[in-house]
DSSP file (Angstrom, degrees, kcal/mol; ACC not computed):
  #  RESIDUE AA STRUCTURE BP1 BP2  ACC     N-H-->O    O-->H-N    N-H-->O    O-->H-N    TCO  KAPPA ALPHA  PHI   PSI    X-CA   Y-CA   Z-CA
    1    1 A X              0   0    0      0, 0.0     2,-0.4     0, 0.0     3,-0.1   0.000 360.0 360.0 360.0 141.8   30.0   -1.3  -34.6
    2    2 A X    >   -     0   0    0      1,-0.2     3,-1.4     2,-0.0     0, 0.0  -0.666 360.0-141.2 -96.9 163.3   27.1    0.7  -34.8
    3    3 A X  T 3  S+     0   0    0     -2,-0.4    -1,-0.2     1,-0.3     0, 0.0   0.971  93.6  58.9 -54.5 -74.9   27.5    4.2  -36.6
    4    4 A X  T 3  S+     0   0    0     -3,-0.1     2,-0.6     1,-0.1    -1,-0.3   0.442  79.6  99.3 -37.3 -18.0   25.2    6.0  -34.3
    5    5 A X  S <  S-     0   0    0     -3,-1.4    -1,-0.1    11,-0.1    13,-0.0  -0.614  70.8-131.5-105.9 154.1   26.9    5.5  -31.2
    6    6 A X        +     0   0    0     -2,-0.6    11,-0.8     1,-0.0     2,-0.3  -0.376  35.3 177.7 -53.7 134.2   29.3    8.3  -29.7
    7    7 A X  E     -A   16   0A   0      9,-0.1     2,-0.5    10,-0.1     9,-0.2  -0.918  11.8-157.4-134.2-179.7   32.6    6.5  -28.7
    8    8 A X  E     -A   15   0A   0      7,-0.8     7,-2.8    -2,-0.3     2,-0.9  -0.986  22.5-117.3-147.1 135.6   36.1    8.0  -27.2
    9    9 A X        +     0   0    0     -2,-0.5     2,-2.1     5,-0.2     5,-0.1  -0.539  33.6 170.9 -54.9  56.4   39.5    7.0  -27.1
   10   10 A X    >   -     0   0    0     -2,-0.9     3,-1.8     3,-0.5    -2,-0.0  -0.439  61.6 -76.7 -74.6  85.4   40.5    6.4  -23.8
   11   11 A X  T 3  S-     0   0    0     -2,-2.1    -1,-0.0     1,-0.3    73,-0.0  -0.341 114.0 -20.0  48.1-147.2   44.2    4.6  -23.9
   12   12 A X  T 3  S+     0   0    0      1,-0.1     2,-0.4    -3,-0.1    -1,-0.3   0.589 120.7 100.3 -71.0  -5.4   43.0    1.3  -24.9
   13   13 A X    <   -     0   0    0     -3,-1.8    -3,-0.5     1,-0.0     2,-0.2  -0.806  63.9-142.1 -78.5  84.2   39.6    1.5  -23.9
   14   14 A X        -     0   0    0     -2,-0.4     2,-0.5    -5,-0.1    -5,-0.2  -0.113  19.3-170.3 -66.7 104.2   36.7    2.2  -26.1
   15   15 A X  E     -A    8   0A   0     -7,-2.8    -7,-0.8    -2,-0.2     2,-0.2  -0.728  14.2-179.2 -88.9 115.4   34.3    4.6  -23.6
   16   16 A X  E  >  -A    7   0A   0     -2,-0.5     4,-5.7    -9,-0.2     3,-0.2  -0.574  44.8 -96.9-107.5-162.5   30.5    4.7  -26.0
   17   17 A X  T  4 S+     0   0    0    -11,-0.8     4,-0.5     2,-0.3    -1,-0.1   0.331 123.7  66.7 -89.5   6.8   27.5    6.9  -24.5
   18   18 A X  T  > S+     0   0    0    -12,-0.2     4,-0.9     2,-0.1    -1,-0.3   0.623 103.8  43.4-103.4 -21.7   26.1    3.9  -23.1
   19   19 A X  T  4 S+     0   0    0     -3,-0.2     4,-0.4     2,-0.2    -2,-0.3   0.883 113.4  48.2 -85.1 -47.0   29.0    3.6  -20.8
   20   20 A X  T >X S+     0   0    0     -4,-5.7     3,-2.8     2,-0.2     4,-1.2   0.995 111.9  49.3 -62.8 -53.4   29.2    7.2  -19.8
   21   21 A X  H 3> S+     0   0    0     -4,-0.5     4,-1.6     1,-0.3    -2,-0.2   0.906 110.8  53.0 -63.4 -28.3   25.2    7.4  -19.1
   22   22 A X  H 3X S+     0   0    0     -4,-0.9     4,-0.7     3,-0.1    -1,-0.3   0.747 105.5  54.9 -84.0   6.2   25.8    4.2  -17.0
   23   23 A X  H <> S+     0   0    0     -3,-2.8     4,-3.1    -4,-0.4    -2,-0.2   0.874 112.8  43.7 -66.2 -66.9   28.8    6.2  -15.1
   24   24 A X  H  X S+     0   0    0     -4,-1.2     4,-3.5     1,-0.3     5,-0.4   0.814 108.8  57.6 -79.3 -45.4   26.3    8.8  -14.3
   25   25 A X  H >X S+     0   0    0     -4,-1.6     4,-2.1    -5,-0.3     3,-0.8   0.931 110.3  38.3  -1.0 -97.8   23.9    6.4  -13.5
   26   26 A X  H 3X S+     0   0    0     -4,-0.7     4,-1.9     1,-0.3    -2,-0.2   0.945 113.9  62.5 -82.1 -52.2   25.9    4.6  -10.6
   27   27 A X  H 3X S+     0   0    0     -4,-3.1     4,-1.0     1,-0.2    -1,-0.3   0.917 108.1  37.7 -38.5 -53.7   27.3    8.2   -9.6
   28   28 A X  H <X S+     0   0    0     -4,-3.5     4,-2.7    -3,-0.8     5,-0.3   0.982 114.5  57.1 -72.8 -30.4   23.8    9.7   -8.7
   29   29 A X  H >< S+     0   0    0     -4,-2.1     3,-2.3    -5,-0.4    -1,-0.2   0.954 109.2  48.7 -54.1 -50.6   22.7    6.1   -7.1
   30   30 A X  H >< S+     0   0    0     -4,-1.9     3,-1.8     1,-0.2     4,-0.4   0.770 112.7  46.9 -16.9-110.3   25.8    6.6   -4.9
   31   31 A X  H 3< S+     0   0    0     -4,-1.0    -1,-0.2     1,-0.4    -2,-0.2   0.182 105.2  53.5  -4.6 -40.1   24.6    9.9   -4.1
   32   32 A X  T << S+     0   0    0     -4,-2.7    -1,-0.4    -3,-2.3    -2,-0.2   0.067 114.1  49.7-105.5  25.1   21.1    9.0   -3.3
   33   33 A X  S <> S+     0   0    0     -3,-1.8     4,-0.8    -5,-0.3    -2,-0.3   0.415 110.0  47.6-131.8 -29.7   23.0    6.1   -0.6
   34   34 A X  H  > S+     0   0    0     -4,-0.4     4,-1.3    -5,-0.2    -2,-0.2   0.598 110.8  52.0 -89.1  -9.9   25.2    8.6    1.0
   35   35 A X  H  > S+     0   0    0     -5,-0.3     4,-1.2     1,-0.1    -3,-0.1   0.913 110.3  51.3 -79.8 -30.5   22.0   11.0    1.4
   36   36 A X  H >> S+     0   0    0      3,-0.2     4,-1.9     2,-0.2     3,-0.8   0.923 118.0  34.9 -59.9 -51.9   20.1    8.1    3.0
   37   37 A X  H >X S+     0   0    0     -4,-0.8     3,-3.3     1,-0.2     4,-1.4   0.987 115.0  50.9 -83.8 -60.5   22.9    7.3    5.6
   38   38 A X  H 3X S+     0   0    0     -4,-1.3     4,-1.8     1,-0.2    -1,-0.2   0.655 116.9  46.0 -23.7 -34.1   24.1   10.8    6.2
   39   39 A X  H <X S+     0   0    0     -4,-1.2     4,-1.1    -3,-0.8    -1,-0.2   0.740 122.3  40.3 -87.9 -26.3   19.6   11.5    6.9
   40   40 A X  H <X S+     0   0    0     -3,-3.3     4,-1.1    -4,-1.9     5,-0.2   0.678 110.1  56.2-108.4  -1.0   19.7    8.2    9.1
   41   41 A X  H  X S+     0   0    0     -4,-1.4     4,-4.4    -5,-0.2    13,-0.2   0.989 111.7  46.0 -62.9 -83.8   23.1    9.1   10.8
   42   42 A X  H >< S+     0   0    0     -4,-1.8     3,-0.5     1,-0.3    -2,-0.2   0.820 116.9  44.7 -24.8 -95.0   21.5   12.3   11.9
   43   43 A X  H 3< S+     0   0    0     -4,-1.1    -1,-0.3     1,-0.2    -2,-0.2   0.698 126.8  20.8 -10.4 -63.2   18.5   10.7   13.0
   44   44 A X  H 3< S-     0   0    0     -4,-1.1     2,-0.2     1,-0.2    -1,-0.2   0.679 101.9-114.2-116.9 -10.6   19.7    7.8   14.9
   45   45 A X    <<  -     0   0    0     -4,-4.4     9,-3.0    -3,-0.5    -1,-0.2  -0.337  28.5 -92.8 100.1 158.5   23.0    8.5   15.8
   46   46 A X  S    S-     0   0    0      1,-0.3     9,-1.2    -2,-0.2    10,-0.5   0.899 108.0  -8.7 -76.2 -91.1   26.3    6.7   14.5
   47   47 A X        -     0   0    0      6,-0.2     2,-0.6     7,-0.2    -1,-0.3  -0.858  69.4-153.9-114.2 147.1   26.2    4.1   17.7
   48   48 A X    >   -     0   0    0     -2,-0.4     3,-0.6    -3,-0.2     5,-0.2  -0.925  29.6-127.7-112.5 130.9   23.9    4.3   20.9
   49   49 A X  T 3  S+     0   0    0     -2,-0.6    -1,-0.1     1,-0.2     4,-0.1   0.980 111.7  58.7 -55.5 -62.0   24.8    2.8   24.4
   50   50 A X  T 3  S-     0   0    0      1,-0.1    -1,-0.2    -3,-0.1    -3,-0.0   0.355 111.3-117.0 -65.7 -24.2   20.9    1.1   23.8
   51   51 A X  S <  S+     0   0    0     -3,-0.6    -1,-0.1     6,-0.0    -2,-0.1   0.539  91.3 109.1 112.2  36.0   21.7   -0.6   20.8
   52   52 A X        +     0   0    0     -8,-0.1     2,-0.1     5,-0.0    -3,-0.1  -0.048  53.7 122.0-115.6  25.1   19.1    1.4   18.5
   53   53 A X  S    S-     0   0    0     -5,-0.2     3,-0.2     1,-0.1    -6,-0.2  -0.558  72.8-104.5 -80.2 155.4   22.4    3.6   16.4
   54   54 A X  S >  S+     0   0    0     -9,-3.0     3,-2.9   -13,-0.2     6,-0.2   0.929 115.4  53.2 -23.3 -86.2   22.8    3.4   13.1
   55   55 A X  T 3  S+     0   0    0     -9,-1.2    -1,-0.2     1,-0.3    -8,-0.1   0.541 105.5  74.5 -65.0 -10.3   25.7    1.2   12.3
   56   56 A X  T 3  S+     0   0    0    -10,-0.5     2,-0.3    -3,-0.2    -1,-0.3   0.625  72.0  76.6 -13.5 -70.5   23.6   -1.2   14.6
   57   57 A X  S X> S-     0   0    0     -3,-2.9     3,-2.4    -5,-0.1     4,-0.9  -0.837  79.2-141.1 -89.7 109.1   21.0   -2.1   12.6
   58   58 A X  H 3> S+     0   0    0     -2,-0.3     4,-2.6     1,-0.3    -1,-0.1   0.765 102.4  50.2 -63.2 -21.3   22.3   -4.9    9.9
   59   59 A X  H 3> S+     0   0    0      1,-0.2     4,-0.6     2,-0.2    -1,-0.3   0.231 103.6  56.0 -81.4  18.8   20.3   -3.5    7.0
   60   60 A X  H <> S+     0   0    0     -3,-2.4     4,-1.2    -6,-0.2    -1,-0.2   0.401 112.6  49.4-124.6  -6.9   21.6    0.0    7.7
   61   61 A X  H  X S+     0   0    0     -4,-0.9     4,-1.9     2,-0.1     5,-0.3   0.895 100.2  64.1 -66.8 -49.9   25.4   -1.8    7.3
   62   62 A X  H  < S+     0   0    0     -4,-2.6    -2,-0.2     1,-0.2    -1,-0.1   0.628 101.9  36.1  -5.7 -71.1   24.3   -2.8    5.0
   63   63 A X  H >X S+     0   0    0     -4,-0.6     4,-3.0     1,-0.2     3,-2.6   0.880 113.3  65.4 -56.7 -44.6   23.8    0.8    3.0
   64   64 A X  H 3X S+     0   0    0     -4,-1.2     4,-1.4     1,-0.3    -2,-0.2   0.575 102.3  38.8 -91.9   2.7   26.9    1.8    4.6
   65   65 A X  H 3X S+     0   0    0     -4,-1.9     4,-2.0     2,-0.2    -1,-0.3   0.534 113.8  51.9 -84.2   0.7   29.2   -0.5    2.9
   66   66 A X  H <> S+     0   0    0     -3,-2.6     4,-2.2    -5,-0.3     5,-0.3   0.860 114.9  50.5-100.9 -50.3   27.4   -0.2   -0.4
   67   67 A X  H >X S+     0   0    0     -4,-3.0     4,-1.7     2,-0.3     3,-1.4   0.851 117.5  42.8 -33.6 -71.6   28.1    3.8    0.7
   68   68 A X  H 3X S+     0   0    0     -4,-1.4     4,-2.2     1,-0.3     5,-0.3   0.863 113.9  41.6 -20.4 -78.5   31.7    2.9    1.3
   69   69 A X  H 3< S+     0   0    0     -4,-2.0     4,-0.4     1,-0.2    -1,-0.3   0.509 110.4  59.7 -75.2  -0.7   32.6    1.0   -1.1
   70   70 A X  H <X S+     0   0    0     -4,-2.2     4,-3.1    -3,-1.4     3,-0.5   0.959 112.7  43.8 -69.4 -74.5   30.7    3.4   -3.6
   71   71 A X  H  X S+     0   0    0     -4,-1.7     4,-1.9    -5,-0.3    -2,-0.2   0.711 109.8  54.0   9.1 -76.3   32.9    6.2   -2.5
   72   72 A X  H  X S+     0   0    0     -4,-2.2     4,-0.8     2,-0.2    -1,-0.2   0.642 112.9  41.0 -54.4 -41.1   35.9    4.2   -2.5
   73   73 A X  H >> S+     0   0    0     -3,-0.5     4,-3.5    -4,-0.4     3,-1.5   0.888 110.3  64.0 -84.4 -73.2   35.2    3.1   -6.3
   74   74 A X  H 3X S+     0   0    0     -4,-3.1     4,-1.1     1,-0.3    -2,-0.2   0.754 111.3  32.9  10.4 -87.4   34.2    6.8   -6.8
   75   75 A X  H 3< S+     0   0    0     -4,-1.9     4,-0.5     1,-0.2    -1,-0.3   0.545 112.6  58.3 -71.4 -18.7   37.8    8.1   -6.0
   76   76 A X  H <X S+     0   0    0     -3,-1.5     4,-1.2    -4,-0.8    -1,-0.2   0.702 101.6  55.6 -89.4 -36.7   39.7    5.4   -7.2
   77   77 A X  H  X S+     0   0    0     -4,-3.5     4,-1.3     2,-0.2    -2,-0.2   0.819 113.4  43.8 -68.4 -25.5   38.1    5.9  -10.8
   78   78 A X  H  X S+     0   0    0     -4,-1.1     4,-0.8     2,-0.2    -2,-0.2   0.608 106.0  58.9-104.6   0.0   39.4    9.7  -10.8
   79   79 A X  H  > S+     0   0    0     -4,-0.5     4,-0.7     2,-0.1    -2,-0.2   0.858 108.1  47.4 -47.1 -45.1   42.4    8.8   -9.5
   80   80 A X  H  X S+     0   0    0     -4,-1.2     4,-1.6     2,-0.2     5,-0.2   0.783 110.0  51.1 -15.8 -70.0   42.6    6.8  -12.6
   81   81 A X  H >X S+     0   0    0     -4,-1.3     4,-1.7     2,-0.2     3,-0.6   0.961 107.8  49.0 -58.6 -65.2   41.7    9.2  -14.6
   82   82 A X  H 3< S+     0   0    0     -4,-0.8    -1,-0.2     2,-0.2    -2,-0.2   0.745 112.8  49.8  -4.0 -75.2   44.1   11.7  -13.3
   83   83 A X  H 3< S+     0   0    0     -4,-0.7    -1,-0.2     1,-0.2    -2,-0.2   0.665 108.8  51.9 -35.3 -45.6   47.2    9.1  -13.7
   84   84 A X  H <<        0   0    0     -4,-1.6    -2,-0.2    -3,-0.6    -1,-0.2   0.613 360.0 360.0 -96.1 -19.8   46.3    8.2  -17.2
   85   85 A X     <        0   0    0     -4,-1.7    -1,-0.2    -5,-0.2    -2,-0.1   0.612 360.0 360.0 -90.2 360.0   46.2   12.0  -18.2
């Protein structure tokens, strides 16, 4: 193990600073994937009688399962946390 890096005791789980900064990481990428659908939501509308809505488009499901399930993961890791404390 190397000296330099920060680690924590999580239960059994070693957490080092390379693991938190990749936490924070995948939080803002989240972040910058719910701003996108929320901006194209606005824009184009959830669903449309014309078949030009969002949820439509297959790359704009695309985003919005990675949204979802981003979310999903999100809340289920501070749930975790929560439990375990």
């Amino acid at each position: 193990m190397r000296s330099n890096a920060a680690v924590v005791n999580r239960g059994m789980y070693r957490l080092t600073a390379k693991h938190v900064a990749l936490g924070w990481l995948e939080l803002a990428l989240t972040l910058v994937f719910v701003a996108e659908a929320v901006m194209k939501i606005a824009a184009f509308h959830f669903w449309r009688a014309d078949g030009n809505g969002y949820i439509q488009d297959p790359w704009s499901r695309l985003d919005f399962a990675i949204v979802v399930l981003g979310i999903i993961e999100f809340i289920d890791r501070k749930s975790t946390r929560l439990n375990s404390s």
